[in-house]
FIBA-725150 format. One record per residue: x, y, z of N, C-alpha, C, O in turn. Coordinates in steps of 0.1 Angstrom, whole numbers, padded with zeros to 4 digits, always signed. Each point is the difference from the previous one (the first is absolute). Example, Ala and Ser with C-alpha at 12.3 -4.5 7.8 and 13.67 -1.06 7.14 Angstrom:
// FIBA-725150
+0132-0057+0078-0009+0012+0000+0009+0012+0000+0010+0000+0007 -0014+0011-0014+0009+0011+0000-0008+0011+0008+0005+0011+0001 
END
This chain:
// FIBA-725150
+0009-0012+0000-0009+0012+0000+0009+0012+0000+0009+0001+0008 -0011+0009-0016+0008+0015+0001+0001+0005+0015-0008+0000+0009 +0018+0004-0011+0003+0010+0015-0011+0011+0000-0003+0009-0007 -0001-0013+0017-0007+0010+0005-0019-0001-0001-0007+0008+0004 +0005-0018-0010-0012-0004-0005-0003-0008+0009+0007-0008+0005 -0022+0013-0003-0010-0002+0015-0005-0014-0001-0007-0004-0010 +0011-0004+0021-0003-0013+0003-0013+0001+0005-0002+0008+0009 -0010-0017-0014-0009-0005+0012-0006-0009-0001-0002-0007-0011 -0001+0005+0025-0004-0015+0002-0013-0008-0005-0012+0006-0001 +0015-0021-0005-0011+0000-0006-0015-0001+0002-0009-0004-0008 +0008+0011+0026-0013+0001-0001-0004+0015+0004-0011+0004+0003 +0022+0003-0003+0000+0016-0003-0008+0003-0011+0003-0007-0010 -0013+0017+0006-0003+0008-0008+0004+0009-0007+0003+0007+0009 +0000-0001-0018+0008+0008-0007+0000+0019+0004-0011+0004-0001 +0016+0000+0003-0004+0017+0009-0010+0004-0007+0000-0004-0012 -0013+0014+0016-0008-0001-0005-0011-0007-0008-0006+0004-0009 +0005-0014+0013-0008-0011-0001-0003-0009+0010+0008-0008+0005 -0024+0008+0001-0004-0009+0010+0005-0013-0004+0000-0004-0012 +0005-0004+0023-0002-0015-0003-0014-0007-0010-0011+0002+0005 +0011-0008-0015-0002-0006-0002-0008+0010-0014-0004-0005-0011 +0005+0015+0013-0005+0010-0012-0001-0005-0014+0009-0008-0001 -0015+0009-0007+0001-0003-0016+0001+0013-0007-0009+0008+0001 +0019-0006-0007+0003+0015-0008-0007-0006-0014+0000-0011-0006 -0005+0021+0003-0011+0003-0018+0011-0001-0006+0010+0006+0004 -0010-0017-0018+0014+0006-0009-0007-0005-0013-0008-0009-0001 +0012+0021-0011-0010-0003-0010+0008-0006-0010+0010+0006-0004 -0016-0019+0001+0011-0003-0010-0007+0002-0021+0001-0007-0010 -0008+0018+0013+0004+0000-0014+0009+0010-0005+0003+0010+0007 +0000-0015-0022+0012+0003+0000+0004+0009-0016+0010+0000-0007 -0028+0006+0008-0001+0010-0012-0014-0005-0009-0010-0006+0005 +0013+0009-0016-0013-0007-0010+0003-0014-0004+0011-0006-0001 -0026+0000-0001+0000-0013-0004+0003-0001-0018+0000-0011-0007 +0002+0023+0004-0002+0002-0017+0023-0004-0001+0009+0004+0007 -0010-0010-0016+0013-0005-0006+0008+0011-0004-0004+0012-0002 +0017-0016+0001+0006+0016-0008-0004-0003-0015+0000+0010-0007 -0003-0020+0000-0006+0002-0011-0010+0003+0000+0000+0009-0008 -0016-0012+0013-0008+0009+0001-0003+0015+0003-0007+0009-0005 +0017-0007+0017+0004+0014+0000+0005+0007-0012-0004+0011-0004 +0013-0021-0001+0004+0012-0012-0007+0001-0013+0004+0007-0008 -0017-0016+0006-0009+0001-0009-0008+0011+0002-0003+0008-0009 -0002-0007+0022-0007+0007+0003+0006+0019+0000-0007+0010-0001 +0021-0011+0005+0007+0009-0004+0000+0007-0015+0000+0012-0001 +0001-0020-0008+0001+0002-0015-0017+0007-0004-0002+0009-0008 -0006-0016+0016-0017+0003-0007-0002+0015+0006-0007+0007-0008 +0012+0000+0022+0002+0012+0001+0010+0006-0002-0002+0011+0006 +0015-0012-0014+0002+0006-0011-0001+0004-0010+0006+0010-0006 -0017-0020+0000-0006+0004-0017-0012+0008+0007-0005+0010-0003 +0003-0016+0013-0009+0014+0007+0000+0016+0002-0008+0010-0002 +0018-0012+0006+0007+0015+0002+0003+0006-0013-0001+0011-0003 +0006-0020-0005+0004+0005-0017-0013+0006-0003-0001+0013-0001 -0011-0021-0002-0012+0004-0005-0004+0013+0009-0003+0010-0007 +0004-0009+0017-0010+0012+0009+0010+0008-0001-0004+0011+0004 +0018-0010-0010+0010+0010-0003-0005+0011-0011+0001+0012-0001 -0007-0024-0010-0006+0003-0012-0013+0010-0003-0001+0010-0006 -0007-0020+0014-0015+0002-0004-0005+0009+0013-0011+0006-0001 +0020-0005+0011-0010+0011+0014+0007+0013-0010-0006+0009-0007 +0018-0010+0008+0008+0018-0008-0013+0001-0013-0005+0011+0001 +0002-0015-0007-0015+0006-0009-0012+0003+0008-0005+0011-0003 -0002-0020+0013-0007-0003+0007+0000+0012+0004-0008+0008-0004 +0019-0004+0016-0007+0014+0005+0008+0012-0006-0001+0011+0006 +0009-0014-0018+0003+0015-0006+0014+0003+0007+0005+0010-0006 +0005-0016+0017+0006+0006+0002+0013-0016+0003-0002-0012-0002 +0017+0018+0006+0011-0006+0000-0008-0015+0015-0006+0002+0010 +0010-0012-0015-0006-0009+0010+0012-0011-0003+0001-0005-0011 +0007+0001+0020+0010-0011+0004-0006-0012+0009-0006+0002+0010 +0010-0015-0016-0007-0007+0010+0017-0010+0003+0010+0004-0007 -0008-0013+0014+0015-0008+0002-0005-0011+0012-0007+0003+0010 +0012-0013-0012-0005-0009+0007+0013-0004+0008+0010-0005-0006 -0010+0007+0023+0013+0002+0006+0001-0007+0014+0010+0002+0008 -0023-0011-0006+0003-0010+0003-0010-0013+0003-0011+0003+0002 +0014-0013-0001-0010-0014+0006+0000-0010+0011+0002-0012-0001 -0004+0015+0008+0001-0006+0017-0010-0007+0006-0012+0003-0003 +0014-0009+0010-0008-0009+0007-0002+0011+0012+0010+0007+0005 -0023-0006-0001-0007+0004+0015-0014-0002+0003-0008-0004-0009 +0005+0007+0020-0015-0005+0005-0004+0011-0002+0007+0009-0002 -0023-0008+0001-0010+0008-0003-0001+0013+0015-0003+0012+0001 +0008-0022+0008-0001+0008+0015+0012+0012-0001+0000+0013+0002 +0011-0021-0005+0011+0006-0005-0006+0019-0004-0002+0010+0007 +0002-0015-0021-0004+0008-0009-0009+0007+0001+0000+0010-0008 -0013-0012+0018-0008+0008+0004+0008+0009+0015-0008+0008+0006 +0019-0010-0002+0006+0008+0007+0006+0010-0004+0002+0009+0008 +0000-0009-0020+0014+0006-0005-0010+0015-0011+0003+0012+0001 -0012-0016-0007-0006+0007-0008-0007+0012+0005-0008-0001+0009 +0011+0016-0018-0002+0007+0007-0020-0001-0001-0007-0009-0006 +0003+0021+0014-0013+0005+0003-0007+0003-0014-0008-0008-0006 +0012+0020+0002-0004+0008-0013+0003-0008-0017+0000+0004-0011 +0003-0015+0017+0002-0008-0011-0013-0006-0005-0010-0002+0007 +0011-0002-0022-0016-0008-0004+0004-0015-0003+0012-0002-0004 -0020-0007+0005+0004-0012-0001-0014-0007-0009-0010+0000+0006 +0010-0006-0020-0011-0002-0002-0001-0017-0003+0010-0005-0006 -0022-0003+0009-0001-0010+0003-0003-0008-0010-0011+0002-0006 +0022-0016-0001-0002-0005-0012-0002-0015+0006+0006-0008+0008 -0019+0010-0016-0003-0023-0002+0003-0006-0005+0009+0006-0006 -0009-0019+0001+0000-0008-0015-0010-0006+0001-0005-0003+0011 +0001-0002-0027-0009-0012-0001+0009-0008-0007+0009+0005-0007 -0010-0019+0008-0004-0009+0012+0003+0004+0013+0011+0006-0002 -0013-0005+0013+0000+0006+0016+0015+0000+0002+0003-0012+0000 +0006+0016+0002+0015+0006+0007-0003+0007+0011-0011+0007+0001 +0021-0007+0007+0001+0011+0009+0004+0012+0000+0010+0003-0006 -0020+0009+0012+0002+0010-0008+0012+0009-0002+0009-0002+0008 -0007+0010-0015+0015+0009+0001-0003+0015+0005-0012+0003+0002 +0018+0002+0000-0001+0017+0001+0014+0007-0005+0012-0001+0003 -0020+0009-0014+0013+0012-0009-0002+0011+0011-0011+0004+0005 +0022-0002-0003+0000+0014+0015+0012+0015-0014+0009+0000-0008 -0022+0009+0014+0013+0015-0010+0001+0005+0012-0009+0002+0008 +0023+0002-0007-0002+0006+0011-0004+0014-0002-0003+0005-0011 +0002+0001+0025-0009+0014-0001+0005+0010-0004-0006+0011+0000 +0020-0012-0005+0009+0015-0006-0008-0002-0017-0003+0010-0007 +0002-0019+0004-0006-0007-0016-0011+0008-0006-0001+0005-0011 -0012-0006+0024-0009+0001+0001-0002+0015-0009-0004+0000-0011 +0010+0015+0023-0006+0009-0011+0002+0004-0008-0007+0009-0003 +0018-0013-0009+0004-0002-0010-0010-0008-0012-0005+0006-0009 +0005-0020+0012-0012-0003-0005-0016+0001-0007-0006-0001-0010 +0005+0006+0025-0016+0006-0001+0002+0011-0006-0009+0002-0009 +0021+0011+0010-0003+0013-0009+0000-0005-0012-0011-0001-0005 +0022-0005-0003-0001-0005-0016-0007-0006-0004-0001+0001-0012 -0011-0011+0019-0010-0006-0004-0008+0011-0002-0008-0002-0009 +0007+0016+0017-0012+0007-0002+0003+0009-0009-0007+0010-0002 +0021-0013-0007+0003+0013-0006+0007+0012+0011+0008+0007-0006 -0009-0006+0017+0007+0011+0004+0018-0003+0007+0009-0008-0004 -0009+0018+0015+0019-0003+0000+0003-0010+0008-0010-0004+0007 +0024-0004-0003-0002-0012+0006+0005+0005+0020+0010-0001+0006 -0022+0007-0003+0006+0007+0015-0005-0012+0007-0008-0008-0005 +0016+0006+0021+0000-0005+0011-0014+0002+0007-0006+0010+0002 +0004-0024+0000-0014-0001+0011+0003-0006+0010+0002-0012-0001 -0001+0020+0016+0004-0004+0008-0012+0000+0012+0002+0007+0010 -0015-0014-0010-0012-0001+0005-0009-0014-0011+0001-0006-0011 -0008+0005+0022-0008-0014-0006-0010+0001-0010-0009+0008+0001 +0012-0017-0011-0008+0001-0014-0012+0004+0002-0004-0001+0012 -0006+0006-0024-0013+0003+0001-0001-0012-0011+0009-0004-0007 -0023-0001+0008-0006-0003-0006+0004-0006-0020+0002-0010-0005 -0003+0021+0002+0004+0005-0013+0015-0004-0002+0003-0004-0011 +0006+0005+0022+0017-0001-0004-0001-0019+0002+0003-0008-0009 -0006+0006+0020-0003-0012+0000-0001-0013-0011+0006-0011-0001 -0020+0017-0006-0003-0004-0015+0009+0002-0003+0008-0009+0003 -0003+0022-0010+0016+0000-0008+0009-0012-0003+0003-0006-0010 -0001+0005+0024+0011-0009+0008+0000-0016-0006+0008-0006-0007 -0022+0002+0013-0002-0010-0006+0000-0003-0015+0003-0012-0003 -0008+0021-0007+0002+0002-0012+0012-0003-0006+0002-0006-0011 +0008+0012+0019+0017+0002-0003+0000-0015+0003-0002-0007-0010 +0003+0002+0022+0001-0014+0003-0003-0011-0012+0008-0006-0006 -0021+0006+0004-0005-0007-0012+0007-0001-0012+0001-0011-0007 +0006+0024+0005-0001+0005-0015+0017-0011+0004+0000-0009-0008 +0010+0010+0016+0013-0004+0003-0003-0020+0003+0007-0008-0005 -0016+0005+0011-0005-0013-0002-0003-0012-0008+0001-0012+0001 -0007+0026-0016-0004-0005-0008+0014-0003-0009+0002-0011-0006 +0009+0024+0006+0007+0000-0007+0010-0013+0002+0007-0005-0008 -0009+0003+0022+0011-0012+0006-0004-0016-0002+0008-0009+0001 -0025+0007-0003-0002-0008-0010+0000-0003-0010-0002-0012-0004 +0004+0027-0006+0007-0003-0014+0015-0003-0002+0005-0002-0011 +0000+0003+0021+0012-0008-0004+0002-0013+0007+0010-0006-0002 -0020+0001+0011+0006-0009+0005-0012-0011+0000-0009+0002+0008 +0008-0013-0017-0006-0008-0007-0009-0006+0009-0013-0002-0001 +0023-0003+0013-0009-0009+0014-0006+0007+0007-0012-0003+0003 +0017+0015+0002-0010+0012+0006-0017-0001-0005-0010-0003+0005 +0015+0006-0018-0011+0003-0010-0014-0008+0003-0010+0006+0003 +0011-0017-0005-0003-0013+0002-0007-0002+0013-0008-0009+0003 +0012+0018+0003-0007-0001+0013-0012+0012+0008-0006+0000+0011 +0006+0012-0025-0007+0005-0001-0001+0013+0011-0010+0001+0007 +0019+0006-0006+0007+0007+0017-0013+0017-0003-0002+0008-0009 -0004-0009+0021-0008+0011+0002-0002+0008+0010-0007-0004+0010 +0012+0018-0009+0000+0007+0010-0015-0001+0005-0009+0003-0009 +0004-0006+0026-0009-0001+0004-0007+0015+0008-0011+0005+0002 +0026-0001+0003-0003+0012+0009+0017+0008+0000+0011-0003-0004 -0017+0016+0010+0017+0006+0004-0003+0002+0017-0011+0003+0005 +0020-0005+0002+0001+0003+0010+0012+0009+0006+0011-0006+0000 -0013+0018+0003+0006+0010+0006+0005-0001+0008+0011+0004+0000 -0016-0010+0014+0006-0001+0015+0004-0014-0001-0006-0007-0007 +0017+0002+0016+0005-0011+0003-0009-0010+0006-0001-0012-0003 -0009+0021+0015-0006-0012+0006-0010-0005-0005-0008-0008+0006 +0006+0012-0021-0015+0001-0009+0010-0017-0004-0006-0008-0007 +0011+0008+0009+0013-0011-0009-0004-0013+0012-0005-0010-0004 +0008+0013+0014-0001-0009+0011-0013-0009-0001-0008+0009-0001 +0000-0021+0000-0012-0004-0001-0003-0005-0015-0008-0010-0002 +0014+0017-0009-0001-0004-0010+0009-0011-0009-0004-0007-0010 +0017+0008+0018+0008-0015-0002+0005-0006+0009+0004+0005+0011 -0004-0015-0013+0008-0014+0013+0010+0006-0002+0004+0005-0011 +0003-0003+0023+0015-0003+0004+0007-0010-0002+0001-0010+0008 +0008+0011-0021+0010-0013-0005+0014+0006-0006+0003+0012+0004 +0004-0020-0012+0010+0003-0004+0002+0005-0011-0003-0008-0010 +0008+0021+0008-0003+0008-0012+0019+0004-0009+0011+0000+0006 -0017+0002-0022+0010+0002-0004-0001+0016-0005-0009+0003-0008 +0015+0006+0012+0000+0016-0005+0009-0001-0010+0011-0006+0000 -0018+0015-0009+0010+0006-0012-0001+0012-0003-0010+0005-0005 +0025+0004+0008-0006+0013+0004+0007+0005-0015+0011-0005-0003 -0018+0016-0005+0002+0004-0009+0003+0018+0002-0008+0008+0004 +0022-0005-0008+0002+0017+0003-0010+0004-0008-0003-0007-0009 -0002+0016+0010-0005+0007-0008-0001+0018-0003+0001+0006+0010 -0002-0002-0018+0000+0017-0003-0010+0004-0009-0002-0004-0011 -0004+0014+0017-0009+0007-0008-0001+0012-0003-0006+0005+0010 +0010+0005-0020-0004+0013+0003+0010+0007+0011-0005+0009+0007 +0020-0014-0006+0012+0003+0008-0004-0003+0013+0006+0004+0010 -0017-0013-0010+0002-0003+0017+0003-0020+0002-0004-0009-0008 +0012+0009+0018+0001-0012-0002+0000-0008+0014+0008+0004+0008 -0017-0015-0005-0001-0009+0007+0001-0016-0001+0011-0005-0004 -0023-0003+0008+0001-0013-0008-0016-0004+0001-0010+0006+0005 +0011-0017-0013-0012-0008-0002+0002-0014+0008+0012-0003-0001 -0018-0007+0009+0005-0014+0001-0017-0007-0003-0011+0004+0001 +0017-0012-0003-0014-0015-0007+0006-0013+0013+0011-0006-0001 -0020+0005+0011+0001-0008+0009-0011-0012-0003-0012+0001+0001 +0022-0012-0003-0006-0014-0010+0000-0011+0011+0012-0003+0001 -0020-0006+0010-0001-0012+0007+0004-0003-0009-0004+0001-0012 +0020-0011+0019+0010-0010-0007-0015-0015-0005+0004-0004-0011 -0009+0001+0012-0008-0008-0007-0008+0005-0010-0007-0008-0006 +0006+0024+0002-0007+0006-0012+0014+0001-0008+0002-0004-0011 +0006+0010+0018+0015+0001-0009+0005-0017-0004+0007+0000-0010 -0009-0011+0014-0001-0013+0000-0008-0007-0018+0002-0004-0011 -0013+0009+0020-0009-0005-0013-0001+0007-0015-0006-0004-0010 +0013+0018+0013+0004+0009-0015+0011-0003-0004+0001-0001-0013 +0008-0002+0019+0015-0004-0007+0001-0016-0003+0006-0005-0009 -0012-0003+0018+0001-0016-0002-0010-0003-0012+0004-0008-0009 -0013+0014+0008-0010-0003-0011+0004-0006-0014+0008+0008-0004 -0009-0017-0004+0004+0002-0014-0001+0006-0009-0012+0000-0003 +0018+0006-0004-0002+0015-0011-0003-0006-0009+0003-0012-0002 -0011+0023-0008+0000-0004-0016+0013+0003-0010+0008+0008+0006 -0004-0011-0016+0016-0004-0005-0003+0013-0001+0008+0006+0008 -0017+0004-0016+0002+0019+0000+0006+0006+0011+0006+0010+0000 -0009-0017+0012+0005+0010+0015+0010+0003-0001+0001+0011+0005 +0014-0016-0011+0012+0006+0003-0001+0015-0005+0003+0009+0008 -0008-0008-0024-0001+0014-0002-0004+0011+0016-0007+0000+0009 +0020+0011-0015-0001+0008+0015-0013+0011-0002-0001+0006+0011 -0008-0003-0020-0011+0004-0003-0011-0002-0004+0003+0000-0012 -0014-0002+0013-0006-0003-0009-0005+0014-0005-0007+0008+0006 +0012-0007-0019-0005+0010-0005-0013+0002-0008-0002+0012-0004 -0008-0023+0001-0014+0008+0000-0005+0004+0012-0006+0011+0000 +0007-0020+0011-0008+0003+0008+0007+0018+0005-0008+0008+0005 +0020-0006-0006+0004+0014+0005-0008+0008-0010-0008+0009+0005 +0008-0011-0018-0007+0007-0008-0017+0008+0002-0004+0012-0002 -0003-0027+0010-0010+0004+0000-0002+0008+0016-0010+0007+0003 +0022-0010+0004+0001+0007+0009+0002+0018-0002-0005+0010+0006 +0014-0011-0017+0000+0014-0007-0013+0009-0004+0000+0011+0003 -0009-0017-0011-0006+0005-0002-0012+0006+0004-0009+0004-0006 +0014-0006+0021-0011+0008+0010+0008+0011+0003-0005+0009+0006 +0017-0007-0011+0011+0012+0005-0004+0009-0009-0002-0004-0011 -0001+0019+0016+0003+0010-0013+0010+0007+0004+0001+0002+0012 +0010+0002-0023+0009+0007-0001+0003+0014-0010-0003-0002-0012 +0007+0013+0016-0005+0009-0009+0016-0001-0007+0011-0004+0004 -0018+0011-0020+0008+0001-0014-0001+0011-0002-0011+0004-0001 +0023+0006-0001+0001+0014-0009+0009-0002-0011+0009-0008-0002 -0011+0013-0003+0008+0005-0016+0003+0013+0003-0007+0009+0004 +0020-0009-0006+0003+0014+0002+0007+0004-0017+0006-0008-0007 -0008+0021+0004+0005+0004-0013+0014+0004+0005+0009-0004-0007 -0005+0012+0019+0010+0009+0004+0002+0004+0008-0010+0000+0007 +0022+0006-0001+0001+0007+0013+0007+0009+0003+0011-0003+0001 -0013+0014+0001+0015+0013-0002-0004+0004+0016-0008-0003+0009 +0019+0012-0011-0001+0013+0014+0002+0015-0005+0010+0002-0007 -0019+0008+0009+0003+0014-0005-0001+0007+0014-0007-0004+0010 +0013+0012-0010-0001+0017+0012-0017+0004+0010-0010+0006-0003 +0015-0012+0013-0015+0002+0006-0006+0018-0008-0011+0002-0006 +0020+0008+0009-0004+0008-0009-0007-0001-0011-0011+0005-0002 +0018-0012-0008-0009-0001-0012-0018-0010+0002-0011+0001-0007 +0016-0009+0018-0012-0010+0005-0012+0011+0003-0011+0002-0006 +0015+0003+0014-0010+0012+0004-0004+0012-0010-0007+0008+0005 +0011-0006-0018-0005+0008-0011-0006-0010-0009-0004+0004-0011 +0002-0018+0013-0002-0008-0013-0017+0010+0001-0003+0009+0009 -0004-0012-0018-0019-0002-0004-0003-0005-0015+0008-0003-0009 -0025+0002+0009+0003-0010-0006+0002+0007-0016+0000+0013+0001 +0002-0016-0015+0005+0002-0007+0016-0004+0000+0005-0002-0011 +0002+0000+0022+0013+0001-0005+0006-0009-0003-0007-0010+0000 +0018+0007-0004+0008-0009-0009+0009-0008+0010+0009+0008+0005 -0008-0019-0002+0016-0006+0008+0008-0008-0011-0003-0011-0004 +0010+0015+0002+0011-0006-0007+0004-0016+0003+0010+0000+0008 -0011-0007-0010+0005-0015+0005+0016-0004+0001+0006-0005+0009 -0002+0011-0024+0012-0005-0005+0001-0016-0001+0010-0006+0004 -0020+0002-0008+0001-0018+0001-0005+0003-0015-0008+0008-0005 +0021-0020-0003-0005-0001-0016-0013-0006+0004-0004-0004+0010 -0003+0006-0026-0016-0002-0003-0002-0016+0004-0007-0004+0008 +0015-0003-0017+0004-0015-0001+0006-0011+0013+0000-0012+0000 +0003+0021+0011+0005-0005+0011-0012-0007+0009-0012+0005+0000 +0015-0017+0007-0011-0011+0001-0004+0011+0015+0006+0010+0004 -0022-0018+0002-0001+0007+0009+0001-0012+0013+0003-0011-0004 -0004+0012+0018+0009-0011+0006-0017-0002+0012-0008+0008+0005 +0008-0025-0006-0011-0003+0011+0004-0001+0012+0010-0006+0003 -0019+0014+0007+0008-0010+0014-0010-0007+0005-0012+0002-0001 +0016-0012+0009-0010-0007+0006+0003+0003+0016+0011-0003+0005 -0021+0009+0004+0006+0002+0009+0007+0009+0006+0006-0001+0011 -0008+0012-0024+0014+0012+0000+0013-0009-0002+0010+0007-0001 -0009-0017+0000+0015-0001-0005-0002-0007-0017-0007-0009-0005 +0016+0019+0001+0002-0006-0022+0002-0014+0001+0008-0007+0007 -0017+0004-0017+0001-0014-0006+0003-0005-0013+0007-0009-0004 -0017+0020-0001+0002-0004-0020+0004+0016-0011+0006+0009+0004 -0008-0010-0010+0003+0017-0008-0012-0008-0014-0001-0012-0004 -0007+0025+0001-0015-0008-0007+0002+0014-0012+0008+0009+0001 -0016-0009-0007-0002+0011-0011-0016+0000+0002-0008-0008+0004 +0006+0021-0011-0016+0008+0003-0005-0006-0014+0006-0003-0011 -0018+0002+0017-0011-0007-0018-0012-0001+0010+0001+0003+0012 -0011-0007-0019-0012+0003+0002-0010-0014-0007+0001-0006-0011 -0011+0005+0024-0010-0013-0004-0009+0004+0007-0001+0004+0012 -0010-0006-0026-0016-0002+0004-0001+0014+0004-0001+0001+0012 +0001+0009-0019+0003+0015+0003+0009+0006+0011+0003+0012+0001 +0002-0022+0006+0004+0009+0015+0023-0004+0001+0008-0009-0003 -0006+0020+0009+0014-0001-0001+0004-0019+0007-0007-0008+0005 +0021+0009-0009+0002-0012+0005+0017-0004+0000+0009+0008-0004 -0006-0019+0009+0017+0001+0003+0004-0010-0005-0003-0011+0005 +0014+0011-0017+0004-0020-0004+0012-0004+0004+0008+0000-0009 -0004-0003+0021+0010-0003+0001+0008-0012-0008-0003-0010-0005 +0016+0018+0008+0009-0003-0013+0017-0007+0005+0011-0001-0006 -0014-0001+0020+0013-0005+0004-0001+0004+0015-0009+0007+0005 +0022-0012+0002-0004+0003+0013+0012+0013+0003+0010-0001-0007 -0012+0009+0013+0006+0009+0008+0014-0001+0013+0002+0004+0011 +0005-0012-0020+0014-0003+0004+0011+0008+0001+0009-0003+0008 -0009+0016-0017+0016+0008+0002-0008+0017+0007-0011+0005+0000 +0023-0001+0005-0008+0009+0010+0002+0015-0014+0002+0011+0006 -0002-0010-0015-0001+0008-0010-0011+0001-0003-0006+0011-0001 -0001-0022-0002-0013+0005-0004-0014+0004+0013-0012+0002-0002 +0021-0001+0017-0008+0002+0007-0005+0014+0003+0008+0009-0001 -0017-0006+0002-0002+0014+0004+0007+0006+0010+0006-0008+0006 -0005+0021-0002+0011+0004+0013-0003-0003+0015+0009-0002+0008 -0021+0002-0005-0004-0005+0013+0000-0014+0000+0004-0005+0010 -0007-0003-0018+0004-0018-0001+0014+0000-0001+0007-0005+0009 -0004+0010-0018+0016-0006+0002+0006-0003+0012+0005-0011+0003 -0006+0026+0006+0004+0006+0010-0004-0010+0009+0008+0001+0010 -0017-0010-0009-0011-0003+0014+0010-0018-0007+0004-0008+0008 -0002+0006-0020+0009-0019-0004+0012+0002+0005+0006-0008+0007 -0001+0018-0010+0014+0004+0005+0005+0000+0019+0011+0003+0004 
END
């Protein structure tokens, strides 16, 4: 025995501990999910995060980052410790019956969201949703759900439907068993604010989505009709711009109407689409079914033919 290391007898007790005591010791020893199912399940919220990189930046009009940064084993108790207050959490089922999940945004997300869905700026809401933001919420949730079953074939299959959003934590408590859950927390940015997203999966729902057998198409990392038709609930605005200069606020302030602005752009020079405010194609002016019109003619690749505020804004 080392010097100095405490002998006792063996019907001594250990210091702090009654005779005969039983100390709690927990022997699990993380998730029941494999590191290969873990890492399957890792890859399906990656093409996740790819798609919602894609399709939310149209969705609400503004810069949206999504990154998937990490996958862990913890309990639901856990995780209902840890999560803030002002956070929304909204509640997904499947059919055939799984156990349910909860997508949590956290609450920095929130007023960002709700402004761009309504059209206005993306400011901080730091008080409990009304009504109205709520809906929003859940809307966003759906619309991010749906998108995560178009890429991921077994999801799909299982038919995942937000049932409710829940706001407060303890609204959380009563609505699922306490078991062993797998979190996948995704960074996310919207509109220069940045928090995260996590999708908390019961290792036996995360079990029966990754164990399941796929169709030979699943490997593909998109399905791209279904994003398609996911698209075409998106509107995104298109300008054509002919040109762009800058003249002397002075002269700005003498223009009226009759006057002349000079362009300096040859007659022949294409005019440039953006989608989104950012250039995409360079099209030429013609006309169908009486009304003006734009034919694009190639895409808008070298920064010459950009106008001076695009250029400035690729650069």
């Amino acid at each position: 025995m080392a010097q100095g290391a405490e002998q006792l007898d063996p019907g001594e007790a250990p210091p702090g501990r009654a005779h005969g005591a039983v100390r709690p010791y927990d022997f699990r020893t993380g998730s029941e999910l494999s590191r290969e199912e873990l890492s399957q399940l890792r890859m399906s919220c990656e093409r996740l995060a790819a798609a919602l990189s894609r399709i939310i930046n149209a969705y609400l009009e503004t810069d949206a980052h999504f990154e998937v940064t990490m996958v862990e084993a913890s309990s639901l108790e856990q995780h209902l410790a840890e999560i803030a207050e002002c956070s929304a959490r909204g509640l997904v089922q499947f059919t055939p019956a799984l156990a349910e999940a909860l997508w949590q945004i956290d609450g920095e997300l929130l007023g960002p969201i709700i402004g761009r869905m309504l059209g206005g700026p993306p400011e901080p809401i730091d008080r409990p949703l009304t009504v109205l933001e709520a809906a929003l919420v859940r809307r966003f949730i759906e619309e991010m759900v749906q998108i995560w079953a178009n890429t991921w074939d077994r999801l799909r299959r299982r038919r995942p439907q937000v049932t409710e959003v829940l706001t407060q934590s303890a609204q959380v408590q009563g609505k699922l068993r306490d078991c062993e859950t797998v979190t996948v927390e995704i960074a996310t940015q919207i509109a220069g604010t940045e928090a995260a997203m996590r999708i908390v999966l019961p290792v036996d729902t995360a079990q029966r989505l990754v164990g399941e057998p796929g169709r030979r198409d699943e490997q593909r990392q998109v399905d791209r009709k279904r994003l398609e038709r996911t698209g075409e609930r998106i509107v995104v605005p298109v300008t054509v711009i002919l040109h762009q200069g800058r003249i002397p606020l002075s002269e700005a302030m003498k223009l009226r109407a009759g006057d002349v602005i000079p362009l300096g752009k040859p007659v022949d020079s294409p005019m440039v689409v953006a989608v989104r405010g950012r250039p995409k194609f360079l099209a030429e002016t013609g006309a169908t079914r009486g009304r003006l019109a734009a034919r694009l003619i190639g895409p808008c690749d070298t920064v010459s033919h950009l106008p001076i505020a695009c250029s400035r804004e690729e650069r």
